[in-house]
C-alpha positions in Angstrom: 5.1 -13.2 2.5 6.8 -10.5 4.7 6.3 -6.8 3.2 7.8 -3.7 4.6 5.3 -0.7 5.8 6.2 2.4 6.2 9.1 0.9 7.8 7.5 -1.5 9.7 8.0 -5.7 8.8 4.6 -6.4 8.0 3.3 -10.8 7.2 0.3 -10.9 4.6 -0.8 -14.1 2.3 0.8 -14.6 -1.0 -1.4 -13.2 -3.9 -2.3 -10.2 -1.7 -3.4 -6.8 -3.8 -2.4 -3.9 -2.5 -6.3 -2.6 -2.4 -6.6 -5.6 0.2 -3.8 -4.4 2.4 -4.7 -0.7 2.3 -8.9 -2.1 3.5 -6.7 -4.4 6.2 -5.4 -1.6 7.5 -8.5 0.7 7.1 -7.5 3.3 5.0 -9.9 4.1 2.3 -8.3 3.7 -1.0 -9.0 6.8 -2.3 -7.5 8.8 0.2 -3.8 7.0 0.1 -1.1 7.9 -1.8 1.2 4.8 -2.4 5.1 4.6 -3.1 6.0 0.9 -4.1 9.3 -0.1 -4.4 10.1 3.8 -4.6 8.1 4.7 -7.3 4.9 6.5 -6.3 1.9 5.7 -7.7 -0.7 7.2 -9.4 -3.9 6.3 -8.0 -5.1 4.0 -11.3 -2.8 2.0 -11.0 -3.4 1.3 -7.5 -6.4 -1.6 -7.8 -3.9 -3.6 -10.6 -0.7 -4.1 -8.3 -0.2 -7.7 -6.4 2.1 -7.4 -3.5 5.4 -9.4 -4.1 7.6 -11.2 -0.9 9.9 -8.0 -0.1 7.9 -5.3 -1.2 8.5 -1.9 0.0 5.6 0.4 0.3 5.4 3.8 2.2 1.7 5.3 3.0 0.6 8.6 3.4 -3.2 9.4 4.4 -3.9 12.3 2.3 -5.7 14.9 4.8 -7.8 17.8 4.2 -8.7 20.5 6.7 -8.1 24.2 7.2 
């Protein structure tokens, strides 16, 4: 199925979570915050969702530092 990333077409398997998608693309879970569809998520809800063909997700590493 073909997902859109941060603009970008992206191709994953069907069934995909997004937890998998976030570890293919090695950012750490915790440190993510997700918008699907243009809803932002809070981070519970994160390990629940299954990607669907045409989903739209933006991701932003959350960064600390001074």
């Amino acid at each position: 199925m073909r997902l859109t990333v941060n603009g970008e077409a992206r191709d994953v398997g069907d069934g995909t979570s997004l937890v998998a998608l976030l570890e293919q693309l090695g950012l750490p879970v915790r440190s993510v915050v997700v918008e699907l569809n243009g809803v932002a998520l809070v981070p519970s809800e994160v390990p629940a969702v299954t990607l669907q063909d045409s989903d739209v997700l933006e991701l932003v590493r959350a960064v600390a530092g001074g």
